[in-house]
C-alpha positions as a LaTeX table, in Angstrom:
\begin{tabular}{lrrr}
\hline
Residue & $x$ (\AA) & $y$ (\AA) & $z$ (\AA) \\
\hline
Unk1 & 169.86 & 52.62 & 83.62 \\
Unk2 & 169.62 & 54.35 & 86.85 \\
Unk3 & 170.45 & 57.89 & 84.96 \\
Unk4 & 167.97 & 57.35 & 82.24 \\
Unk5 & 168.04 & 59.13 & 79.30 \\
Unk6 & 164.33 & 60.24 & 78.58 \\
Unk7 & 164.23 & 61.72 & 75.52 \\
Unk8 & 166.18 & 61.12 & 72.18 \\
Unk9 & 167.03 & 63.71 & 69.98 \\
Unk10 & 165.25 & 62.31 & 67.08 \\
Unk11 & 162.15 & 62.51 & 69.22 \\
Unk12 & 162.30 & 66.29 & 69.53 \\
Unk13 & 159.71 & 68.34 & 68.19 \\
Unk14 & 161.64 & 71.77 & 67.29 \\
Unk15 & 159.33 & 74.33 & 67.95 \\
Unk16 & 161.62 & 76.96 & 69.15 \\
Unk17 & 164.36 & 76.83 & 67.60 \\
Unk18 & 167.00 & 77.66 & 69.33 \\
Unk19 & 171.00 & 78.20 & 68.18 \\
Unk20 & 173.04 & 77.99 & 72.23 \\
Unk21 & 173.44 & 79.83 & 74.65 \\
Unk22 & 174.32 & 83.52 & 73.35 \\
Unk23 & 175.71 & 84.72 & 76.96 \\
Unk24 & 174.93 & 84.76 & 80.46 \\
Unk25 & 174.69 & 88.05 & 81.77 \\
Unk26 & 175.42 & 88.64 & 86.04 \\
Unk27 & 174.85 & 91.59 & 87.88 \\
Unk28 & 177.88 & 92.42 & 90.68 \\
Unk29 & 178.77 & 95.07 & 92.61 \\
Unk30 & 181.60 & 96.27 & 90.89 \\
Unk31 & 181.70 & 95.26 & 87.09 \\
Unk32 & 185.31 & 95.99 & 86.30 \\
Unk33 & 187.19 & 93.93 & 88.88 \\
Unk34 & 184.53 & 91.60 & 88.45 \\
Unk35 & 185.81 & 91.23 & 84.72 \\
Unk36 & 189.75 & 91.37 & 86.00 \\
Unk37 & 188.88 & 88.37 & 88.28 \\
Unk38 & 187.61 & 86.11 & 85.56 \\
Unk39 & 189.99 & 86.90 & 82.85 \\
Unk40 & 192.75 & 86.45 & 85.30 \\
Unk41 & 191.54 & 83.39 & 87.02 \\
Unk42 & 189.54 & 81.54 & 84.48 \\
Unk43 & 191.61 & 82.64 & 81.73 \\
Unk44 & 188.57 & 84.43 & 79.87 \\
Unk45 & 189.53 & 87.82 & 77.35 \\
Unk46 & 187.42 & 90.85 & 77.81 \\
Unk47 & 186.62 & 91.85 & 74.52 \\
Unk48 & 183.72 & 94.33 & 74.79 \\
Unk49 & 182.60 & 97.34 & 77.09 \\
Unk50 & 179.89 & 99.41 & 77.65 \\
Unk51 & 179.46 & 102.49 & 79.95 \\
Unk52 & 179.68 & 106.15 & 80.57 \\
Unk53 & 182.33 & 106.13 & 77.24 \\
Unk54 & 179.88 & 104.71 & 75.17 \\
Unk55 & 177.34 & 106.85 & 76.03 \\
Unk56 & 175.02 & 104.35 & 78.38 \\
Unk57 & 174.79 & 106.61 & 81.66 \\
Unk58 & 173.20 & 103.87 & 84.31 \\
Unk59 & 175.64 & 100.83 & 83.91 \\
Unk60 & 179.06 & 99.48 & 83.44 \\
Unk61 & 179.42 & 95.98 & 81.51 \\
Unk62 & 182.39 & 94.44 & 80.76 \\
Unk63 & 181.97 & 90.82 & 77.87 \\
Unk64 & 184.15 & 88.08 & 78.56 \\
Unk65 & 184.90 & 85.37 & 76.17 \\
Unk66 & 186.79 & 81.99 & 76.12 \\
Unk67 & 186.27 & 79.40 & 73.47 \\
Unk68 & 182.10 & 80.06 & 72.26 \\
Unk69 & 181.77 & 80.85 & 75.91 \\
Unk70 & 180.53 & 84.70 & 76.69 \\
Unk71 & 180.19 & 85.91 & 79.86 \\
Unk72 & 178.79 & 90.01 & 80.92 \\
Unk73 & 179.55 & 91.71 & 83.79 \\
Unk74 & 177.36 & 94.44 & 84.52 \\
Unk75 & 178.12 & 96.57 & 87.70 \\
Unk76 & 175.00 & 100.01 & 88.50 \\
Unk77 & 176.44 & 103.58 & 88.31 \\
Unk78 & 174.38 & 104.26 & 91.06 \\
Unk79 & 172.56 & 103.40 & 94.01 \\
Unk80 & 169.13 & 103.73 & 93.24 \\
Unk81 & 169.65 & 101.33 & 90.02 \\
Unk82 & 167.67 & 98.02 & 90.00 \\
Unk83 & 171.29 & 96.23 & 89.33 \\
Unk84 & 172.34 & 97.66 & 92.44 \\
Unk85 & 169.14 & 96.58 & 94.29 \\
Unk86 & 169.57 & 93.28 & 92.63 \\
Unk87 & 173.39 & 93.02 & 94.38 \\
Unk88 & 172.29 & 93.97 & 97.72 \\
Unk89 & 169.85 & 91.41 & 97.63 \\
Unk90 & 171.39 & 88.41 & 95.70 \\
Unk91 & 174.82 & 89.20 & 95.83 \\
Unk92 & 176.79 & 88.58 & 92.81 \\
Unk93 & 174.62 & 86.57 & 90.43 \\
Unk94 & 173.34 & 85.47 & 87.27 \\
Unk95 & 170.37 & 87.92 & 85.84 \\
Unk96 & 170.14 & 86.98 & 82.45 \\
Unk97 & 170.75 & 83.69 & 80.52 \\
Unk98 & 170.68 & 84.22 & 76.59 \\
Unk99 & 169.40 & 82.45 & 73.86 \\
Unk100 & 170.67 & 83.07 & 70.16 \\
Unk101 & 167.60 & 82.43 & 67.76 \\
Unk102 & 166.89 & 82.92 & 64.49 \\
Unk103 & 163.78 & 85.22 & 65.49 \\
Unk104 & 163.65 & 87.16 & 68.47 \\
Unk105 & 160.21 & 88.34 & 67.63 \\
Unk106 & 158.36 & 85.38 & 67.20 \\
Unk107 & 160.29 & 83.49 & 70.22 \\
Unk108 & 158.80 & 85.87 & 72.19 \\
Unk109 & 155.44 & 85.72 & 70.64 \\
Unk110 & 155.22 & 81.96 & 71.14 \\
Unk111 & 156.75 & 81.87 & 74.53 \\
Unk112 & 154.52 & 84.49 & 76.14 \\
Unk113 & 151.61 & 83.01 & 73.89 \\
Unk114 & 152.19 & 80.02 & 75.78 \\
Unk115 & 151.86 & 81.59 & 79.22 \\
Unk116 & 155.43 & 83.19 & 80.20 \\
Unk117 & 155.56 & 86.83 & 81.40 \\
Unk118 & 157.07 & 89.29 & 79.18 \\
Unk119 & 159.74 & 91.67 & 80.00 \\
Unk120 & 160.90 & 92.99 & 77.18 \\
Unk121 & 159.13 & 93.59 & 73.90 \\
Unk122 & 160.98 & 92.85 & 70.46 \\
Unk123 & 163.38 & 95.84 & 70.16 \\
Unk124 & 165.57 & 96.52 & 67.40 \\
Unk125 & 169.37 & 97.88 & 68.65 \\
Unk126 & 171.05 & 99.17 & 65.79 \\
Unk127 & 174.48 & 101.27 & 64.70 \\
Unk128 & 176.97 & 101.42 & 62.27 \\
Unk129 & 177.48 & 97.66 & 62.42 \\
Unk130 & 174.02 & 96.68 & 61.95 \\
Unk131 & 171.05 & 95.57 & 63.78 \\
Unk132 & 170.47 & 93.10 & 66.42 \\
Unk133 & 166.58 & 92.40 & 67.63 \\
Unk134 & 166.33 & 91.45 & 71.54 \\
Unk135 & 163.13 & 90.28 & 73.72 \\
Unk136 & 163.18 & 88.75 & 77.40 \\
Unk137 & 160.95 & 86.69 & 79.63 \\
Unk138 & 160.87 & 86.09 & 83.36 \\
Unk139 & 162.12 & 82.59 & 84.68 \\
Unk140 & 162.35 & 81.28 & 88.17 \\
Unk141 & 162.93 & 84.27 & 90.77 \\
Unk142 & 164.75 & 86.91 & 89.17 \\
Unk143 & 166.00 & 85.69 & 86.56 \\
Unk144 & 165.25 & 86.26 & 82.77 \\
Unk145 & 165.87 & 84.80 & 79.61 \\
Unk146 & 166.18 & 86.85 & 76.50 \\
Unk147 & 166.65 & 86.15 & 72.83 \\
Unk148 & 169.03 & 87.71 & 70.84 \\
Unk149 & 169.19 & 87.66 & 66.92 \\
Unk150 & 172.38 & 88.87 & 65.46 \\
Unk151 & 172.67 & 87.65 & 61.92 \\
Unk152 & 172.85 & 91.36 & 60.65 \\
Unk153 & 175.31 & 92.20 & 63.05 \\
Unk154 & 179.19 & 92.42 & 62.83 \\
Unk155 & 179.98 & 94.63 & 65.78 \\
Unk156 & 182.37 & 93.48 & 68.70 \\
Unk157 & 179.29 & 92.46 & 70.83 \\
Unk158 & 175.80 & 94.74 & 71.36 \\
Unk159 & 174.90 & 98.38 & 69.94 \\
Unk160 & 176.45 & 100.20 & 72.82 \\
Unk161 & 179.62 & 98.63 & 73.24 \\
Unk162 & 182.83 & 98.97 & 71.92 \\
Unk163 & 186.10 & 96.62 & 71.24 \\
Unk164 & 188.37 & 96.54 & 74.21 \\
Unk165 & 192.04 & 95.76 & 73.10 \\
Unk166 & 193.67 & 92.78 & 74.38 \\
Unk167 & 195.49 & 92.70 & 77.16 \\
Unk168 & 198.62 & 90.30 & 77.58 \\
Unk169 & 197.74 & 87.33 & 79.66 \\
Unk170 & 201.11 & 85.60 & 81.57 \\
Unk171 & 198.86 & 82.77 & 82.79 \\
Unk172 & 198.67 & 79.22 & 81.05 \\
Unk173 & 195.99 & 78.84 & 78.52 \\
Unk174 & 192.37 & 77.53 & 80.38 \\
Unk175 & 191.12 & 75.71 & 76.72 \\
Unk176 & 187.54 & 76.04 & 78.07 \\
Unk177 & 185.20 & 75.37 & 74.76 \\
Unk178 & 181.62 & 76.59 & 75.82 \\
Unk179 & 178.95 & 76.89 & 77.97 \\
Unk180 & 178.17 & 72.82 & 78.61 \\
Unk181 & 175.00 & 73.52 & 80.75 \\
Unk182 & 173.43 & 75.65 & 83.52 \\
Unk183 & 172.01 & 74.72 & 86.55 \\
Unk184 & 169.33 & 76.89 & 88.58 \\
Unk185 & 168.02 & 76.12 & 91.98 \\
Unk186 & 164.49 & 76.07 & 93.27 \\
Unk187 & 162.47 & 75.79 & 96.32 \\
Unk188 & 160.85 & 72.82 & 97.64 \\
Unk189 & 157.97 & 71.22 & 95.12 \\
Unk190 & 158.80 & 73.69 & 92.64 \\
Unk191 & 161.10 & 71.24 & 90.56 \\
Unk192 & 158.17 & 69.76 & 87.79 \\
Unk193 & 156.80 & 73.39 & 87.98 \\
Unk194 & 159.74 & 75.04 & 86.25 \\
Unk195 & 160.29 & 71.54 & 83.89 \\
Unk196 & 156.67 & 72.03 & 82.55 \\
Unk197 & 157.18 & 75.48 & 82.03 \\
Unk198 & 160.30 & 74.71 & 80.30 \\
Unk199 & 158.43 & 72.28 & 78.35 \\
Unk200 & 155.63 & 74.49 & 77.44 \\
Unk201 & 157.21 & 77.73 & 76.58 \\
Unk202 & 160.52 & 76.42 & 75.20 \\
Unk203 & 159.41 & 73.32 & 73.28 \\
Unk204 & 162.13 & 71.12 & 75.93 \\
Unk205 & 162.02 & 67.50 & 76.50 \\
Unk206 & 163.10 & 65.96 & 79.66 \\
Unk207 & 166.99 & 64.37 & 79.55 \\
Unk208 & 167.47 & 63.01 & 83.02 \\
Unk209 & 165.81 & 63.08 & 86.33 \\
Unk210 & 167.66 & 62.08 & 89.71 \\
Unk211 & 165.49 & 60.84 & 92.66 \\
Unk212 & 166.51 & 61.71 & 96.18 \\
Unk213 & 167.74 & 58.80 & 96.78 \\
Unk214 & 169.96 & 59.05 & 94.56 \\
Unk215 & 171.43 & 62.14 & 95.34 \\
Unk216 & 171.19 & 62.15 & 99.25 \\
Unk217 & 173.34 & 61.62 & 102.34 \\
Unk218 & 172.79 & 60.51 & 105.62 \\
Unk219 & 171.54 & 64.09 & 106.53 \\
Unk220 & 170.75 & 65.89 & 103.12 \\
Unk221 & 169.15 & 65.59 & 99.42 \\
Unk222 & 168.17 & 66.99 & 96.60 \\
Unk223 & 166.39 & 66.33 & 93.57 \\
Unk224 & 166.43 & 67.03 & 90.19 \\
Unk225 & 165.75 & 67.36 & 86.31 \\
Unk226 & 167.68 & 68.25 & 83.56 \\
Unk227 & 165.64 & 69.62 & 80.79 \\
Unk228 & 167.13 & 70.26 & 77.06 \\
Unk229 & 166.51 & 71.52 & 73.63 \\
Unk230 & 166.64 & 68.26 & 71.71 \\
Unk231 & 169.62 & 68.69 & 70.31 \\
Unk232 & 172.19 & 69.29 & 73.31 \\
Unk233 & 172.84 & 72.88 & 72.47 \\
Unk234 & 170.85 & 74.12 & 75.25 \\
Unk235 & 170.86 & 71.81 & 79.21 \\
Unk236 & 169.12 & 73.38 & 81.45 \\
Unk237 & 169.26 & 71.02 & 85.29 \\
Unk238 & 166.49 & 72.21 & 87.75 \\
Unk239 & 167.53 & 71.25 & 91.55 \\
Unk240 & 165.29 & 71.43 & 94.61 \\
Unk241 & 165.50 & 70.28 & 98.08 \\
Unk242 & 164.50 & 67.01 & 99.18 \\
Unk243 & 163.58 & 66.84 & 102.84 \\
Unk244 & 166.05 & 65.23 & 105.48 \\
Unk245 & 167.52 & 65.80 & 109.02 \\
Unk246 & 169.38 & 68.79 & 107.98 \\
Unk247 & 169.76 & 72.07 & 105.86 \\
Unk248 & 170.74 & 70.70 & 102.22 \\
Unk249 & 173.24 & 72.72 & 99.88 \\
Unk250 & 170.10 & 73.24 & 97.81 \\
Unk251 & 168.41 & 75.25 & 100.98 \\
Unk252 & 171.80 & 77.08 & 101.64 \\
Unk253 & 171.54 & 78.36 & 98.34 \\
Unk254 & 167.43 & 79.28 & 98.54 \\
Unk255 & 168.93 & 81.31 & 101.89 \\
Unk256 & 171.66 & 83.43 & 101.18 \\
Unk257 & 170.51 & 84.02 & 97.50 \\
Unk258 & 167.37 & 84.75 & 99.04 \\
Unk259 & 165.19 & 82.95 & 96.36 \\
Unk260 & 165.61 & 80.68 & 93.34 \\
Unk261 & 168.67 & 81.68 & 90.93 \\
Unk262 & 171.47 & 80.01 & 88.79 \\
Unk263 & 173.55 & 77.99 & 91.35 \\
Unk264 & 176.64 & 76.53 & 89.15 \\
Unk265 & 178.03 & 77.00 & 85.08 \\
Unk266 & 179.39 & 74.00 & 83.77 \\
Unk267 & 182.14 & 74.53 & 80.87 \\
Unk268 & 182.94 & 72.02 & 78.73 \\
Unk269 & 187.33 & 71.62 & 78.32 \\
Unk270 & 188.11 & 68.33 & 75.72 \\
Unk271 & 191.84 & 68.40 & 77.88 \\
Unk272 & 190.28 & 68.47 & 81.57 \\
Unk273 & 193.90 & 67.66 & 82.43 \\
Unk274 & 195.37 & 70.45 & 81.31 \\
Unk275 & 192.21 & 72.82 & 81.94 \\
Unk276 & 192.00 & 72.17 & 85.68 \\
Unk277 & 195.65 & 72.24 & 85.90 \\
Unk278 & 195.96 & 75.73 & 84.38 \\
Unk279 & 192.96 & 76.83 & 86.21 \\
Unk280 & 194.87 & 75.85 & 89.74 \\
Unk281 & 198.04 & 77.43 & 88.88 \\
Unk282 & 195.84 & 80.57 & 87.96 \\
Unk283 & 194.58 & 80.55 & 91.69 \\
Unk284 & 190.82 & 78.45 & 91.24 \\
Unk285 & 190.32 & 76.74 & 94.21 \\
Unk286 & 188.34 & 73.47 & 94.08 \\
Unk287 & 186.03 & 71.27 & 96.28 \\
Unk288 & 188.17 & 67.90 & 97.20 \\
Unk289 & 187.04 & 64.40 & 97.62 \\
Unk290 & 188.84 & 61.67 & 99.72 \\
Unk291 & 191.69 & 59.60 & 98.05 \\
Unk292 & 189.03 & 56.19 & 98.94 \\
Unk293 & 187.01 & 57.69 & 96.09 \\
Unk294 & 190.11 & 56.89 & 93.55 \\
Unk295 & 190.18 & 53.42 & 94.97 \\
Unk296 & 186.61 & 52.44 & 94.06 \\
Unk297 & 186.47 & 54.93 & 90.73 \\
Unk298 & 189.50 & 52.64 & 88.80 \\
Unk299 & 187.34 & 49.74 & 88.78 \\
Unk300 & 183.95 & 51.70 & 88.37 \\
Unk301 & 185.29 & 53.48 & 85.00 \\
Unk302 & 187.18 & 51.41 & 82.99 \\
Unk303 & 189.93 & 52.59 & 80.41 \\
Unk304 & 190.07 & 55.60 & 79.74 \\
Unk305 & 192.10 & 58.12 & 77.46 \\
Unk306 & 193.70 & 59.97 & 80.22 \\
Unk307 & 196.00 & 59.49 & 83.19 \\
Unk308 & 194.62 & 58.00 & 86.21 \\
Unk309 & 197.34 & 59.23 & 88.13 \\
Unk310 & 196.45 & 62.49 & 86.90 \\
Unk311 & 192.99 & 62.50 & 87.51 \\
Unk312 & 193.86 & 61.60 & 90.94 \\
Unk313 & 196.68 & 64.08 & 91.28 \\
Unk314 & 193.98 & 67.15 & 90.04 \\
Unk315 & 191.21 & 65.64 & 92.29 \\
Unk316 & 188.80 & 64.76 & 88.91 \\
Unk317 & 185.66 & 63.08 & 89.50 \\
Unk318 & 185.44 & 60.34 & 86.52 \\
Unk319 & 181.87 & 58.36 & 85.36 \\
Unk320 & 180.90 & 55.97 & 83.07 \\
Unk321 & 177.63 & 55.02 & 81.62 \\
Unk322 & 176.09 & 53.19 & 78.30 \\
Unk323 & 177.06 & 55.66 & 75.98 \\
Unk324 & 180.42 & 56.09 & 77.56 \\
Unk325 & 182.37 & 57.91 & 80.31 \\
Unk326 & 183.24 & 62.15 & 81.40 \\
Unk327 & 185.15 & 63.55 & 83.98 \\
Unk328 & 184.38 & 66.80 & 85.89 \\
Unk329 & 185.27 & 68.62 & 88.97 \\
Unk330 & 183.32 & 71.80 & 90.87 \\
Unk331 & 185.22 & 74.55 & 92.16 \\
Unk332 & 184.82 & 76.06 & 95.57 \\
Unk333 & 182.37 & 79.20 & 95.56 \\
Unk334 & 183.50 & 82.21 & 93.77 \\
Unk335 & 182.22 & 85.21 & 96.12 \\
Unk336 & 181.98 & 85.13 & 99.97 \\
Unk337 & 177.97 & 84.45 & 99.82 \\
Unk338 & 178.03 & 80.23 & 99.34 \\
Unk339 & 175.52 & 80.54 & 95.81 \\
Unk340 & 177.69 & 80.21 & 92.50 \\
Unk341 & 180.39 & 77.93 & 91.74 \\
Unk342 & 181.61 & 76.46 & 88.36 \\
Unk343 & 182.14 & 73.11 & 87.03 \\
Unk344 & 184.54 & 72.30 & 84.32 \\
Unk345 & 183.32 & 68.89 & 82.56 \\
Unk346 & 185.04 & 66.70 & 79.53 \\
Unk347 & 183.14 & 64.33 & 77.49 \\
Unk348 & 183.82 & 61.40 & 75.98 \\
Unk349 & 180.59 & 59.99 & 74.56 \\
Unk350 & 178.84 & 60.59 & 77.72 \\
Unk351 & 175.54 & 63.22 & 77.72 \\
Unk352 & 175.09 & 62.36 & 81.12 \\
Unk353 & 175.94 & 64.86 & 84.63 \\
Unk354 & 177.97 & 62.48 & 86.45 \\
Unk355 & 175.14 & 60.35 & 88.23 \\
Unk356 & 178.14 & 58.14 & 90.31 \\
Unk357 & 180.27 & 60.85 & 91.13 \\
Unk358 & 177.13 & 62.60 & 93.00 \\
Unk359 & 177.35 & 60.61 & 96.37 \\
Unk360 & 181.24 & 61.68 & 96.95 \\
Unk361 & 180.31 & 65.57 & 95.55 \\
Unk362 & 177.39 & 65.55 & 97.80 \\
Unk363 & 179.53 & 64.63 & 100.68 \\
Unk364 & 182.53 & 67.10 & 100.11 \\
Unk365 & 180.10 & 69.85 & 99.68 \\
Unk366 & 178.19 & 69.08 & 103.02 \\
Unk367 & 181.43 & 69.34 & 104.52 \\
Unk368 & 182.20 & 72.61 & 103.22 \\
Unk369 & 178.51 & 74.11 & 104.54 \\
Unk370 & 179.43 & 72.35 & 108.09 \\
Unk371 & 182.92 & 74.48 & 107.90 \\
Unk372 & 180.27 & 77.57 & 107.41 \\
Unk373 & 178.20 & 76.07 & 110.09 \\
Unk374 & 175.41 & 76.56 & 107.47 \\
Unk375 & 174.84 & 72.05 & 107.63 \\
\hline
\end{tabular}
């Protein structure tokens, strides 16, 4: 199969153990309205806070939850504060992507032990609620990874925050489950770099790799590999530019990030109907295709649970393969720099990422970067 499925679970040799994705943790310039953006648009509750009331002087974070999804906002009380040097740089943008494990210390031990830089040293956070161990390591550009073990701890989120009441939401219910996978950007000939490291200091096995010819247009590609934990609780896809006659979505990225960083979340919905309908009423704006793309995607996909005349209606890309079929769709960028977007995706048998839907995506987003004369 042309999106070949490299590794099978049973294969996987489990030597970090990972439990999913704990959070992902951004750093923006302005934390709280960062936080009333996503719970109003994506639907997510904030739940936990952390600042100047809690006694933490330099920051402001704001946790955001939906389903086993977790999302931080953390905003800098000031401007000499890396986060702040971080924003002018990167704009609004992924810093941290957490791991729950079982043992913070020795993830760290056997991740640095097997050549990743350390950032933070196992520290124990602990208050009335109990204790939560927490290391880090550098990834690509500025981003880290940390690991986060919380099975002696019952507080609302972190030592340091506190519970945040609800607030009444008016908007339709999003039904977004979890974090489905996240997908960084890299520069040119970097791509097997970061999947070996991946491999070496995470234990992964490759899932998938796209050529560029299979993700490509007449003027752009890209390539890529999506690297996992075994087990599907962790997908990690690693893009990079493929050469061709002009700048690629993957290079628009490198620029105005200014370096390697996570490009898109997906979130995994089991009602995409009802998810991305929600999600426009709530305001989300999302990356079209043509209607030709319905005409050829009835015969390409088969039967299906859903409505095709609502799949067409909501503009969802649909894709079938061995195992069986999904259906996704991308939303439009999320901050005025063109670097992070989402993806909702809904599964029906399928671990694949949409391989036939990426010629028609590809397309639509080159004609979004030619609208920000950035093609």
């Amino acid at each position: 199969m042309a999106q070949q499925l490299d590794q099978a679970a049973g294969q996987h040799e489990d030597v970090m153990p990972l439990l999913g994705i704990d959070h992902v943790e951004y750093y923006v310039g302005n934390a709280r309205q960062a936080a009333h953006y996503y719970s109003k648009a994506f639907g997510f509750s904030v739940t936990a806070y952390s600042g100047p009331e809690t006694k933490v002087r330099d920051r402001a974070s704001w946790v955001l939850e939906q389903g086993e999804a977790r999302l931080v906002m953390t905003g800098a009380m000031g401007p000499e504060s890396p986060i702040a040097r971080h924003v002018l740089e990167h704009g609004d943008g992924v810093r941290d992507v957490t791991f729950r494990v079982p043992d913070a210390a020795h993830a760290f031990e056997y991740a640095t032990g097997q050549g990743a830089r350390g950032v933070l040293e196992p520290i124990i956070l602990e208050d009335e609620n109990g204790k939560v161990v927490r290391s880090s390591i550098a990834a690509y550009g500025e981003t880290l990874h940390s690991f986060i073990e919380r099975d002696n701890y019952s507080g609302p989120f972190l030592p340091g925050y506190r519970s945040e009441p609800a607030i009444p939401d008016e908007g339709p219910e999003v039904g977004i489950e979890l974090i489905d996978h996240i997908v960084c950007n890299v520069e040119l000939g970097k791509m097997n770099e970061w999947a070996q490291f991946y491999r070496r200091v995470l234990g992964f096995d490759q899932l998938v790799h796209f050529r560029d010819d299979q993700i490509s247009s007449e003027y752009t590609a890209l390539m890529s590999k999506v690297m996992w934990d075994g087990v599907g609780r962790v997908k990690l896809p690693i893009n990079e530019p493929a050469p061709g006659k002009k700048k690629s979505q993957i290079d628009e990225y490198l620029e105005f990030y200014r370096g390697p960083g996570v490009q898109h979340i997906a979130m995994l919905s089991k009602d995409i109907i009802k998810t991305v309908d929600s999600l426009r009423r709530r305001g989300v704006r999302f990356i079209r295709v043509p209607a030709t793309y319905y005409e050829a995607v009835r015969g390409r996909i088969g039967t299906i649970d859903q409505s095709m005349e609502d799949i067409e209606r909501l503009n969802i890309l649909a894709d079938r393969d061995e195992e069986g079929y999904l259906l996704q769709i991308f939303t439009k960028n999320v901050q005025d720099r063109p670097t992070v977007f989402y993806e909702i995706i809904d599964r029906h048998g399928s671990r694949g990422f949409g391989l036939g839907n990426f010629k028609e995506l590809f397309l639509a987003i080159e004609r979004e970067q030619e609208e920000r004369g950035n093609l």
